[in-house]
C-alpha positions as CSV (number, residue, x, y, z in Angstrom):
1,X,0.0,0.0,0.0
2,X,2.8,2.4,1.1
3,X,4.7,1.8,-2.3
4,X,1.4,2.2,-4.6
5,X,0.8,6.0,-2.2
6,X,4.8,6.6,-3.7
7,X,4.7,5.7,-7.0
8,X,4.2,9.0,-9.1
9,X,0.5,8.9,-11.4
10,X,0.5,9.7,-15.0
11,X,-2.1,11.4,-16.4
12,X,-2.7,11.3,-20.5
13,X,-3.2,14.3,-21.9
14,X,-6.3,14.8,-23.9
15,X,-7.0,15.5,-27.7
16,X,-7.8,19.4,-26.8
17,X,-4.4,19.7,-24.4
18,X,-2.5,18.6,-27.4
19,X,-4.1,21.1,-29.7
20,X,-3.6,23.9,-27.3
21,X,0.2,22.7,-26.3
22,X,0.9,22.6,-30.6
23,X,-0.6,26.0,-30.5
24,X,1.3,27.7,-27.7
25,X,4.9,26.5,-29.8
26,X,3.5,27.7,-32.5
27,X,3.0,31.4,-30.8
28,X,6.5,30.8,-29.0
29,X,8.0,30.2,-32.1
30,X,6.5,33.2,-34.0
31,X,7.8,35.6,-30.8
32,X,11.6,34.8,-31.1
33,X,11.6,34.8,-35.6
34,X,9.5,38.5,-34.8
35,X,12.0,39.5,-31.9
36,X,14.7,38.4,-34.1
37,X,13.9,40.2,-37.4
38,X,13.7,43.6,-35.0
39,X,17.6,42.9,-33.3
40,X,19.1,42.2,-37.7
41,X,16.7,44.2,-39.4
42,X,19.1,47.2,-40.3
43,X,22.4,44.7,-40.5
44,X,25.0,43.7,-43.0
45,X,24.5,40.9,-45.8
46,X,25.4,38.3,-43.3
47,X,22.4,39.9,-40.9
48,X,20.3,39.7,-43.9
49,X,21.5,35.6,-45.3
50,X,20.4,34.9,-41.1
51,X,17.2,36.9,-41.3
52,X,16.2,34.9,-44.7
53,X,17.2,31.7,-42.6
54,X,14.9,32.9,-39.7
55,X,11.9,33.7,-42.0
56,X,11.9,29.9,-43.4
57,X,12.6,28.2,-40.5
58,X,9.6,30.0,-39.2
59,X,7.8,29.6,-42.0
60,X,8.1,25.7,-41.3
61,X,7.7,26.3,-37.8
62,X,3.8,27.7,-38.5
63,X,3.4,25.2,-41.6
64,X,4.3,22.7,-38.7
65,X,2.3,23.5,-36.2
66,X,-0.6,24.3,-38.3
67,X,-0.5,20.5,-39.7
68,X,-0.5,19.3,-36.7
69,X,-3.2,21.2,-35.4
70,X,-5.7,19.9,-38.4
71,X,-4.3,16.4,-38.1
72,X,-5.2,16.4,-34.7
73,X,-8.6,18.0,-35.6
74,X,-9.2,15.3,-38.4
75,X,-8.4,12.6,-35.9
76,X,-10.7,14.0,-33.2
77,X,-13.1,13.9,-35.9
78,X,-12.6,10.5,-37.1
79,X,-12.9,9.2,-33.5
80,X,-16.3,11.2,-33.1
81,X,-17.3,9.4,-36.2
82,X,-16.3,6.2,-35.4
83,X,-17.9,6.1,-32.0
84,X,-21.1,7.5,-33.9
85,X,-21.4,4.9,-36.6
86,X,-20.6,2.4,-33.5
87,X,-23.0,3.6,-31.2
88,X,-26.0,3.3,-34.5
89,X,-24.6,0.2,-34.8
90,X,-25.0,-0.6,-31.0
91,X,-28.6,0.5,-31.1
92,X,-29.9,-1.1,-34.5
93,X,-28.5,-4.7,-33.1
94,X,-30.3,-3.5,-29.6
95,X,-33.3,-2.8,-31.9
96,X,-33.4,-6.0,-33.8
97,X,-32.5,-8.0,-30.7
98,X,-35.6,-6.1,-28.9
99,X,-37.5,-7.0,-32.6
100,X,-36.8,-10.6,-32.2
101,X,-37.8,-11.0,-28.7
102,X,-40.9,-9.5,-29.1
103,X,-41.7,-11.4,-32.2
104,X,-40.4,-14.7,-30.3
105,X,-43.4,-13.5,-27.2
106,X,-45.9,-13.4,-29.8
107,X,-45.4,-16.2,-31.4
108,X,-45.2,-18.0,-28.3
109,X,-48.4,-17.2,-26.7
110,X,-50.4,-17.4,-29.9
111,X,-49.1,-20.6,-30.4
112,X,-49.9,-21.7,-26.3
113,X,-53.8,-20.3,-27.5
114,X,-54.2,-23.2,-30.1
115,X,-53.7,-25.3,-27.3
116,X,-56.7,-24.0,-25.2
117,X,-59.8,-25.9,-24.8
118,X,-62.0,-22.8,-25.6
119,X,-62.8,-22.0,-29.3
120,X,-62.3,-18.3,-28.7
121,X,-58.8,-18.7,-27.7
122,X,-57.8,-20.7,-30.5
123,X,-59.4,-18.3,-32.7
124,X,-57.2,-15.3,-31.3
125,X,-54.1,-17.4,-31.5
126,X,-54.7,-17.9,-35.0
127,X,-55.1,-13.8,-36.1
128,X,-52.8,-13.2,-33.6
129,X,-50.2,-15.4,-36.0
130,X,-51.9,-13.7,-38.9
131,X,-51.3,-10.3,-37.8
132,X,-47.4,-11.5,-37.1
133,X,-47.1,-13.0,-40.0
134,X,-48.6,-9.8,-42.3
135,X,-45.6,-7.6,-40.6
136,X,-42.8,-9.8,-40.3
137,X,-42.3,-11.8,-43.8
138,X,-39.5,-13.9,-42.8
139,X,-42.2,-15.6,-40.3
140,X,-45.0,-16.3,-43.3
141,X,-44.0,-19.6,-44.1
142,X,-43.0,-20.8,-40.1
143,X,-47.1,-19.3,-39.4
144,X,-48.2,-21.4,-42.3
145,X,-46.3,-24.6,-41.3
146,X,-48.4,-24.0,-37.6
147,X,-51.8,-23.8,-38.9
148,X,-51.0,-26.8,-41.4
149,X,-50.1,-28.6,-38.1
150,X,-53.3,-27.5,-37.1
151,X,-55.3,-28.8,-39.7
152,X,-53.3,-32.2,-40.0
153,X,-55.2,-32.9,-36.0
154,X,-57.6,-35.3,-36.0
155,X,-61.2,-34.2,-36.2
156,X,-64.3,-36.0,-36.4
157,X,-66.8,-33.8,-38.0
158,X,-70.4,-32.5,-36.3
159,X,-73.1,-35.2,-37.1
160,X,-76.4,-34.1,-38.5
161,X,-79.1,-32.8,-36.1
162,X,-81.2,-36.1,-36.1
163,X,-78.2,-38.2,-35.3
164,X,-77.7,-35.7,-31.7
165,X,-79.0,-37.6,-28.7
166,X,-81.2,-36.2,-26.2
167,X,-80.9,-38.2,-23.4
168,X,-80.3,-38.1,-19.5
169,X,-76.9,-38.8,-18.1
170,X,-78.2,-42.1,-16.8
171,X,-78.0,-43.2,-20.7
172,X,-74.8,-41.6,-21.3
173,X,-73.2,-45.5,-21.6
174,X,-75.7,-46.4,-24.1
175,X,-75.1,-43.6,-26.2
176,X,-71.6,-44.1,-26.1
177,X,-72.0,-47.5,-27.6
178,X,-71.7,-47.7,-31.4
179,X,-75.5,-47.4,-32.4
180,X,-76.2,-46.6,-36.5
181,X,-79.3,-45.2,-37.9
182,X,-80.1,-46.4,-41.4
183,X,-81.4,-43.8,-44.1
184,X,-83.8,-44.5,-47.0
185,X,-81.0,-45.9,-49.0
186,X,-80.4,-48.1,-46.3
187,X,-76.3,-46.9,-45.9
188,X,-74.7,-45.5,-42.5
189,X,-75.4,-42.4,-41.5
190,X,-73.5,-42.4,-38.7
191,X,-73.4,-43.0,-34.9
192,X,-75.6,-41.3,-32.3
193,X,-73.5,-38.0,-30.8
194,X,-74.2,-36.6,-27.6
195,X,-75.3,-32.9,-27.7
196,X,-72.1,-31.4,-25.7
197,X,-69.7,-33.5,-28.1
198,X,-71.4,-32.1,-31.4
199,X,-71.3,-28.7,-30.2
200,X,-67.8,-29.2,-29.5
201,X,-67.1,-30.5,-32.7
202,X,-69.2,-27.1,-34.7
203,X,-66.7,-25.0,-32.5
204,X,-63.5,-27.0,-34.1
205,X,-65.2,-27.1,-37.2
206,X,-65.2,-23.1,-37.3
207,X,-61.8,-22.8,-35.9
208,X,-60.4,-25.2,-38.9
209,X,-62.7,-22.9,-41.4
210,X,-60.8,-20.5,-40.2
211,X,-57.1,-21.2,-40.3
212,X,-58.2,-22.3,-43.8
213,X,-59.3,-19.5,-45.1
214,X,-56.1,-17.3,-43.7
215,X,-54.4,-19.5,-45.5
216,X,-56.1,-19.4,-49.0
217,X,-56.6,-15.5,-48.2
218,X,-52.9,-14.5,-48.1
219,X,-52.1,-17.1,-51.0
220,X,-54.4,-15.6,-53.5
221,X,-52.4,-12.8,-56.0
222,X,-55.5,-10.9,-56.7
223,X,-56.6,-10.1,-60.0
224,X,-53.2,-8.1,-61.4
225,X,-50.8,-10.3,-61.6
226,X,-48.2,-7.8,-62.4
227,X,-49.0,-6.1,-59.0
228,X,-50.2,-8.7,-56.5
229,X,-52.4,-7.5,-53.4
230,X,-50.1,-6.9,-50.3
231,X,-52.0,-9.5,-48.2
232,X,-50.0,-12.2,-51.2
233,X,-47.3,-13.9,-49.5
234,X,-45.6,-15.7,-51.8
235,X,-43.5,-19.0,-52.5
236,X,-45.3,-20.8,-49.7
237,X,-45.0,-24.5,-49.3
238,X,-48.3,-26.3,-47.9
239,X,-48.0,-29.5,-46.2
240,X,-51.6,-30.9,-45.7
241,X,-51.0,-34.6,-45.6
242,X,-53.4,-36.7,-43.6
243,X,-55.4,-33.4,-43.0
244,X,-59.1,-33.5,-43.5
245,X,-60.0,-30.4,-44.7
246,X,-63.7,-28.8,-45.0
247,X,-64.7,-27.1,-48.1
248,X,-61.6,-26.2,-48.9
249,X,-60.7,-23.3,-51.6
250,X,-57.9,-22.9,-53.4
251,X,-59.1,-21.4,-56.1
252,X,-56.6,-19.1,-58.0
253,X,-54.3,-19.2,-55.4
254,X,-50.1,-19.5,-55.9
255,X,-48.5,-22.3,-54.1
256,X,-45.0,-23.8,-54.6
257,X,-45.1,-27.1,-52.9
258,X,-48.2,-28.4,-52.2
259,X,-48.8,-31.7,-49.9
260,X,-52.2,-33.0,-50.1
261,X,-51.0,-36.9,-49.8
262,X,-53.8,-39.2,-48.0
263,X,-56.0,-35.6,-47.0
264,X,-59.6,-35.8,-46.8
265,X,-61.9,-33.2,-48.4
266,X,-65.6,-32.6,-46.5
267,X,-67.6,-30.8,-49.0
268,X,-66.4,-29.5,-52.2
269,X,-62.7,-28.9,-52.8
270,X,-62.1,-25.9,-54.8
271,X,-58.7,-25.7,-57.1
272,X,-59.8,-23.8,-60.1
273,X,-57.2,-22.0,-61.6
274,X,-54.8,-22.5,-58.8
275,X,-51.1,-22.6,-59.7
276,X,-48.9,-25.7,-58.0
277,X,-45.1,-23.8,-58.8
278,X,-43.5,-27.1,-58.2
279,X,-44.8,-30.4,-57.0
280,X,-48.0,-30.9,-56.3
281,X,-48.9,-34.1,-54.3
282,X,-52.6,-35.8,-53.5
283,X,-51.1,-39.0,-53.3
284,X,-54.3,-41.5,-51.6
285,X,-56.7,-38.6,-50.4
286,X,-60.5,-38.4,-50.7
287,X,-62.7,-36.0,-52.2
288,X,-66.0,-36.8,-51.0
289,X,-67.8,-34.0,-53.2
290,X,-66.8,-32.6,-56.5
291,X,-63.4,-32.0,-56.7
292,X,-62.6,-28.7,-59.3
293,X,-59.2,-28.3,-60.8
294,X,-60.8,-26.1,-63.6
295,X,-57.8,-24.2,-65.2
296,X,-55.3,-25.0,-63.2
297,X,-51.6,-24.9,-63.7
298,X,-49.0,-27.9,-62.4
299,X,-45.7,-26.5,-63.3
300,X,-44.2,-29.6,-62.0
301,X,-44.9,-32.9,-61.5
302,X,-48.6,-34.2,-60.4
303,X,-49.2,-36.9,-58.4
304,X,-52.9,-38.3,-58.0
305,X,-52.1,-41.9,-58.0
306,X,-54.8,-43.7,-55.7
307,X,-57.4,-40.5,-54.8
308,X,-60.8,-41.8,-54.4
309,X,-63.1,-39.0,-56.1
310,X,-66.6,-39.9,-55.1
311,X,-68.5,-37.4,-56.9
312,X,-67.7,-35.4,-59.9
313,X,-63.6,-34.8,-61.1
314,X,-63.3,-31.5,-62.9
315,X,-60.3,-30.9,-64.4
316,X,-61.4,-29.3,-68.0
317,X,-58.3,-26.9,-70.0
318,X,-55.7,-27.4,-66.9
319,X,-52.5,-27.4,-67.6
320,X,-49.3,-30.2,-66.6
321,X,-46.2,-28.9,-67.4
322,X,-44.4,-31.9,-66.7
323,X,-45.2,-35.7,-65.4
324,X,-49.2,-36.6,-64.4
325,X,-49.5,-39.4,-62.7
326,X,-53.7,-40.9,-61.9
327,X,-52.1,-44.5,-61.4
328,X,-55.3,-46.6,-59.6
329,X,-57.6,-43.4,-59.5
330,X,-61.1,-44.2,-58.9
331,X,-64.0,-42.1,-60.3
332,X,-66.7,-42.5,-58.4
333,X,-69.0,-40.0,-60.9
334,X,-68.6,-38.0,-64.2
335,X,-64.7,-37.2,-65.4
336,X,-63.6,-34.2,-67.4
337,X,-60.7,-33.9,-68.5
338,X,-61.9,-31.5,-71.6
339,X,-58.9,-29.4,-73.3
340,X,-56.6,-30.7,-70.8
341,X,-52.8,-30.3,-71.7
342,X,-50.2,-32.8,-70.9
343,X,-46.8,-31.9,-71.7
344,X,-45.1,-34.4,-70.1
345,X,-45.1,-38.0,-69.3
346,X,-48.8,-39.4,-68.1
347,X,-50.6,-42.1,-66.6
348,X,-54.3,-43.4,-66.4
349,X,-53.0,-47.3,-65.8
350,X,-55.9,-49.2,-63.9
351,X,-58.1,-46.6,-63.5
352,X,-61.7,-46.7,-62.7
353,X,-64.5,-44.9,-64.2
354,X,-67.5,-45.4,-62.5
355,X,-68.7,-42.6,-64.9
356,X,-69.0,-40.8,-67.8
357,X,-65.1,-39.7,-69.0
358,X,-64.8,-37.0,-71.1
359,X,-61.2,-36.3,-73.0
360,X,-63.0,-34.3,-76.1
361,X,-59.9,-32.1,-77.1
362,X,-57.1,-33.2,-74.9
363,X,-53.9,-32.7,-76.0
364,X,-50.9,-35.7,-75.1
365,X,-47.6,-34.0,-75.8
366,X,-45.4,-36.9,-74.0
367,X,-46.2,-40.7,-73.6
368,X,-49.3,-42.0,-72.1
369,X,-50.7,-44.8,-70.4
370,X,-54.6,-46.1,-70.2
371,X,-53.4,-49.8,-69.6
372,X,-56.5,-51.9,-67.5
373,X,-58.4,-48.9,-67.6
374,X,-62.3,-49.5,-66.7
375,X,-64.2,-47.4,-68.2
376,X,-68.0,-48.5,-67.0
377,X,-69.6,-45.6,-68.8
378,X,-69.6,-43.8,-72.2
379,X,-65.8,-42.6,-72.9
380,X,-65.0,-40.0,-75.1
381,X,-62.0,-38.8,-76.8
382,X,-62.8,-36.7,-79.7
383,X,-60.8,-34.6,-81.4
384,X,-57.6,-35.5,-79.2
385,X,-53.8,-35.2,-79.9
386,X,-51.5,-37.9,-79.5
387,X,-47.6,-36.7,-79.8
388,X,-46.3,-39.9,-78.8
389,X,-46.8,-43.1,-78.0
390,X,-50.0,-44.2,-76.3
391,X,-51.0,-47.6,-74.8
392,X,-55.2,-48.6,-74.5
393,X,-53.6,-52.3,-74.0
394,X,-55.7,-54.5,-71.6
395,X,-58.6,-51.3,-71.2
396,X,-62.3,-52.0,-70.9
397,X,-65.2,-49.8,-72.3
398,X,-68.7,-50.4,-71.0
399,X,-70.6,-48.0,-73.2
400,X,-67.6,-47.8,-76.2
401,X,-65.6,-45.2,-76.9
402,X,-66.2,-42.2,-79.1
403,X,-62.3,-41.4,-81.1
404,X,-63.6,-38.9,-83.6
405,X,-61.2,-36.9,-85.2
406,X,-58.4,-38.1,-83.1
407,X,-54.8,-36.8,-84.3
408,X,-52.1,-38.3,-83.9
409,X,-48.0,-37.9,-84.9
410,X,-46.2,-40.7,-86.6
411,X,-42.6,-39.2,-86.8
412,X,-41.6,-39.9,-83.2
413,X,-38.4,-40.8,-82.2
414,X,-38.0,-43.8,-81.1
415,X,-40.5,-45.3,-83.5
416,X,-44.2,-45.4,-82.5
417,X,-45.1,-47.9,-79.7
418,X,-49.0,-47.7,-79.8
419,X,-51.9,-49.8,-78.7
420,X,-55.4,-48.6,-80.0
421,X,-58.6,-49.8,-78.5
422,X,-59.8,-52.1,-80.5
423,X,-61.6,-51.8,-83.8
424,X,-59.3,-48.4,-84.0
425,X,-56.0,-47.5,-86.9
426,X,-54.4,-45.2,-87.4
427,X,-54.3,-44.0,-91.2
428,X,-51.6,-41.9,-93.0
429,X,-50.9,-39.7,-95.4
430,X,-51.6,-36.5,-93.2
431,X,-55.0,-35.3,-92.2
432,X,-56.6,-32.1,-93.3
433,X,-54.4,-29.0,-92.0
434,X,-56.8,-28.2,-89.0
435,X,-56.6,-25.3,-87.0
436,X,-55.2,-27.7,-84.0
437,X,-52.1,-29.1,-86.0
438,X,-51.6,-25.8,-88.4
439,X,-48.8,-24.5,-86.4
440,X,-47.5,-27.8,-85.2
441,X,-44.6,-29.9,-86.5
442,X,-44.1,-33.0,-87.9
443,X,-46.1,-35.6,-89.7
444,X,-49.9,-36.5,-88.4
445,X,-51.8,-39.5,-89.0
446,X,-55.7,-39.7,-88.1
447,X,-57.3,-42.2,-85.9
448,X,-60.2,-44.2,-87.8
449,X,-62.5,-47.1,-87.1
450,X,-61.1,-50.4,-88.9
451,X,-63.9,-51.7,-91.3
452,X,-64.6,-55.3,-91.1
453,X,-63.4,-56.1,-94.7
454,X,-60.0,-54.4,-92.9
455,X,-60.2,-56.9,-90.8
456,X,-60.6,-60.1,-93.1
457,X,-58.5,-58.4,-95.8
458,X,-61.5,-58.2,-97.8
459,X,-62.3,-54.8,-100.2
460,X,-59.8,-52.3,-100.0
């Protein structure tokens, strides 16, 4: 202790000190070249060589001090920048740090409100995660991803009013048991609900309505597609698998990867002229109502293989930009797949029409497959283009099959590897230039029915 009360202090001296210390030689040094000037101004050549000698190495002298003076001035100033631009810098991360937390509490406790038992809450959890994800875009798709969880929960939909039991607690066991009432057409109509449980499962219902349409809301463009609405959030990936979804719309909406694989649609399902930007997947789902897909657009690959659509399919002038795949697709009513295009590689193989199917005007750019179709109704293909090669092999028609003025290419590479229904050719030299084929190239045969002297070589 003694020692450290000894040992002299330093003290460094500050920017200003040095200024003013550079300044006072600078004054000092002006004093002695002025008093000297006075004592040789009247003097000999030799006075007059030293006053020339004085005058310059004044001259340096205030050329000296004045440099240092504004390099200490530019280096105060420097270090009054620096700690400027560092203390914006302190408070932007302190901003953004403040940002994030806040956004991290919100998202927390909405999140916590899909959890509650009470419908309400759930509701205001899910605009809560609207609101933050409208204001903070680098959250859009993590909201989405929440309320797709949501929606992939299981749910047993309300039960008609005349299936709701009235009965006393002292039943309660009965009507828990699996009882079925039988409608006019003698199927299921499903079991006996207790009141409290169907009310329950109308509240759900609503909340589910609801993260469904903030979903389809903020994935709809609008109607300029040069200046989308600012509710749009775009390249959002939707991941629905398993979900069972209740009217669901999607029509004219923008998604990149969509997820639909084993989903199950209550009510109609709405897609017209939705656009899929990449894969689009409804691999083993259920449309229990018509299904739409009016005008849509699959950029990518489509896969329907095993959907079960029990009332109408809809899928008139949509568009496949690459691979289609309906592999084991039942149709439980009427198909359309009018003005369809298919420009890549596509499969109908054992398909099931329970209904009419319509392909009047389709066009097949790629390969494709009807192998073991069924159709159990009227099929029609008129007016259809064929660019490659197409199997019917092992297909079934009910009702026959209308080909009327089917086209189809005959300079593909590899050659053609075709398999017509039967009783159908194909006949060549080129058909009539038709406004379908007039801007296409290559060389076009037309599909025709093969007369029975055809057949027995008979005629000609």
């Amino acid at each position: 202790m003694g020692e450290q009360r000894g040992r002299p202090t330093y003290k460094v001296l500050s920017t200003r000190a040095i200024v003013w210390f550079g300044v006072a030689l600078v004054v000092v040094g002006a004093g002695v070249a002025t008093a000297l000037l006075l004592a040789y101004g009247n003097g000999t050549e030799a006075d007059r060589a030293r006053l020339d000698a004085i005058r310059t190495a004044g001259t340096i002298v205030v050329g000296t001090g004045g440099a240092a003076a504004l390099w200490l001035a530019a280096r105060r100033q420097q270090a009054a920048e620096i700690a400027l631009r560092q203390k914006d810098v302190d408070q932007a991360h302190q901003e953004q740090d403040a940002t994030e937390r806040r956004v991290t509490e919100l998202y927390t406790k909405a999140v916590e409100q899909l959890g509650s038992e009470k419908a309400p809450v759930r509701l205001g959890g899910m605009y809560a995660l609207e609101r933050l994800a409208q204001n903070v875009p680098d959250q859009r798709q993590t909201v989405v991803n929440v309320l797709c969880s949501y929606l992939r929960m299981p749910f047993q939909p309300p039960v008609a009013p005349d299936l709701v039991s009235t009965a006393s607690a002292a039943v309660d066991a009965l009507i828990a048991a699996p009882q079925w009432d039988k409608q006019a057409t003698g199927e299921q109509a499903g079991p006996i609900v207790d009141r409290a449980e169907n009310e329950g499962r109308m509240q759900e219902r609503e909340v589910r309505l609801t993260a469904q349409r903030i979903i389809t809301k903020h994935l709809h463009p609008g109607d300029d597609a040069d200046r989308p609405a600012r509710t749009f959030w775009e390249d959002i990936d939707l991941d629905l698998a398993g979900a069972t979804l209740t009217a669901f719309d999607l029509g004219g909406c923008h998604v990149r990867v969509a997820r639909f694989s084993e989903a199950t649609f209550e009510g109609d399902a709405e897609f017209r002229g939705a656009t899929f930007g990449d894969t689009a997947v409804f691999q083993r789902a259920t449309f229990k109502a018509d299904a739409v897909f009016h005008g849509a657009t699959f950029r990518k690959d489509a896969v329907f293989d095993g959907v079960a659509f029990e009332k109408a399919a809809v899928f008139g002038r949509a568009v496949f930009g690459n691979a289609a795949w309906f592999g084991g697709v039942r149709f439980g009513k009427v198909a359309w797949f009018d003005g369809v295009t298919f420009n890549g590689s596509t499969g109908f193989d054992g398909v099931v029409f329970q209904g009419n199917a319509w392909f009047d005007g389709a066009t097949f750019e790629d390969d494709v497959v009807f192998g073991g179709v069924k159709f159990e109704e009227a099929a029609g293909f008129d007016r259809v283009i064929f660019g490659k090669d197409v199997w019917f092999d092992g297909a079934t028609f009910g009702k026959g099959v209308e080909l009327d003025s089917v086209r189809v290419r005959l300079d593909v590479v590899p050659a053609p590897n075709r398999n017509w229904p039967d009783g159908f050719s194909v006949v060549d030299p080129d058909p009539p230039r038709e406004s379908a084929l007039a801007e296409r190239d290559g060389v076009w045969g037309h599909l025709v029915p093969v007369r029975d002297s055809d057949r027995t070589g008979e005629g000609g």
